[in-house]
C-alpha positions as CSV (number, residue, x, y, z in Angstrom):
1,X,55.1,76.9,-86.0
2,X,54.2,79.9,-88.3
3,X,57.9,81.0,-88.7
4,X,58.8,77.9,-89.9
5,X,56.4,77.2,-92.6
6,X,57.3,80.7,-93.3
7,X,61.2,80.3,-93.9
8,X,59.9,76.5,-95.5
9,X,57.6,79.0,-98.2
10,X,60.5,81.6,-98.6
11,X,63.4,78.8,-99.8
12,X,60.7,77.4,-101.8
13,X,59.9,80.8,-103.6
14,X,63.1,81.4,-104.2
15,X,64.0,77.9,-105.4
16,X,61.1,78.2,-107.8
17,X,62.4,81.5,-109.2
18,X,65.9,80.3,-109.8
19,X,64.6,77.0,-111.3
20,X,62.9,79.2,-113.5
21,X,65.4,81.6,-114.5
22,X,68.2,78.6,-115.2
23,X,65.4,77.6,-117.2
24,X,64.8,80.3,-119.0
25,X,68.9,81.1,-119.6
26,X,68.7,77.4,-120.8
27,X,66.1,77.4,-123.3
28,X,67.4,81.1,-124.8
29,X,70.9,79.1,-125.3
30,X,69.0,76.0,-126.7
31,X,67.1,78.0,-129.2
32,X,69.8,79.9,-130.6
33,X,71.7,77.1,-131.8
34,X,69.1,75.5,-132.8
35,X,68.3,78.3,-135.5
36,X,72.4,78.5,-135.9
37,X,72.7,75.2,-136.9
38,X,69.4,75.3,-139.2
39,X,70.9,78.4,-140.9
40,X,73.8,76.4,-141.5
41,X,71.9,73.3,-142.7
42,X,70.3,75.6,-145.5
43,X,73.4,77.1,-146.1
44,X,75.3,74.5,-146.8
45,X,72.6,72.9,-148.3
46,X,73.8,74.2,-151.7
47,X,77.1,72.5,-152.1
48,X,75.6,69.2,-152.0
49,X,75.5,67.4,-155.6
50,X,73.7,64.1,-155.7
């Protein structure tokens, strides 16, 4: 009984840690073009003549 909730606690841990590191490599990628695109916003930002 023990050995199982053990392997049950050891695929959770290590679920858990790649959920987080997918998350992590996820919101790295997010932010980045987030700030690209605002860069480019401002940029471009000067072109426009109303």
């Amino acid at each position: 009984m023990n050995e199982k909730a053990y392997k049950t606690m050891s695929r959770s841990g290590a679920g858990a840690l790649t959920v987080g590191i997918i998350m992590m490599v996820a919101g790295l990628v997010c932010g980045i073009i987030a700030v690209v695109s605002g860069a480019r916003l401002l940029h471009d930002k000067k072109e426009i003549m109303f």
